[in-house]
BAFI-164524 format. One record per residue (C-alpha): x, y, z negated; residue in one letter. Coordinates in steps of 0.05 Angstrom, whole numbers, plus 5000, padded with zeros to 4 digits. Layout:
! BAFI-164524
XYZa/...
//
This chain:
! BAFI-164524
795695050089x/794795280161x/790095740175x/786195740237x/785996290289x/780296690290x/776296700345x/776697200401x/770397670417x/769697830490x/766398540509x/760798490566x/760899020615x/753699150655x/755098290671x/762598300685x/768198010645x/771798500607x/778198560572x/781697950576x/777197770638x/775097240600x/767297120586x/760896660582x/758596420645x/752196700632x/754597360634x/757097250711x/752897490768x/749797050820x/754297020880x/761197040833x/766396520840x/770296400771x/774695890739x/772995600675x/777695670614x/774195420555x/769195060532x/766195290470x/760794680450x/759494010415x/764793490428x/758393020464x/756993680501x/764293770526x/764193050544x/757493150586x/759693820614x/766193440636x/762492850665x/758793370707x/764393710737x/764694300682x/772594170665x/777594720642x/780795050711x/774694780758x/772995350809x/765395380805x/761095940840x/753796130806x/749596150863x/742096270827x/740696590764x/732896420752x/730496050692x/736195590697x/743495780727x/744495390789x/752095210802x/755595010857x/761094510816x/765494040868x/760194140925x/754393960879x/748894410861x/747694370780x/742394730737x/744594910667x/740495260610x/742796060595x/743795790528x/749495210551x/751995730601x/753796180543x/758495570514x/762395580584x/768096080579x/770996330644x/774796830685x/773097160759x/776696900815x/780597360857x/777897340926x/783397180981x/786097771014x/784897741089x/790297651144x/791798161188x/790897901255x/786397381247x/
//
């Protein structure tokens, strides 16, 4: 019989992604651009995340984080509960160094 991996815990750190980088998107801070990784919901959740632009390696930036978490997903603006947000896993995006001269 297989057995199945256990799940991985991810340590917060005052709202950053720690260790592996990778955390829930409600732990990001407004203004951070990240890449999702996982997500950790229902299969019709997944589906609807999906459907909305939420897919695995999609560069979204949280731009608001009020009652609702306001997204900027494929230059749309999307609100999402805390509680989904928690179910999106992701991973800060490096910021693009400069070029001299420019």
């Amino acid at each position: 019989m297989k057995q199945e991996p256990s799940p991985t815990n991810y340590v917060l750190l005052e709202g950053q992604c720690a260790g592996s980088d990778v955390c829930p998107l409600s732990s990001v801070q407004a203004g951070s651009t990240v890449c999702i990784k996982q997500l950790a919901a229902s299969p019709e959740m997944i589906d609807r995340l999906r459907e909305m632009g939420f897919c695995e390696e999609q560069k979204i930036k949280l731009l608001s984080r009020q009652s609702s978490l306001i997204c900027q997903v494929c230059n749309a603006r999307l609100g999402i509960s805390e509680r989904l947000a928690d179910a999106i896993m992701v991973e800060p995006v490096s910021p693009k160094p400069s070029r001299a001269g420019s």
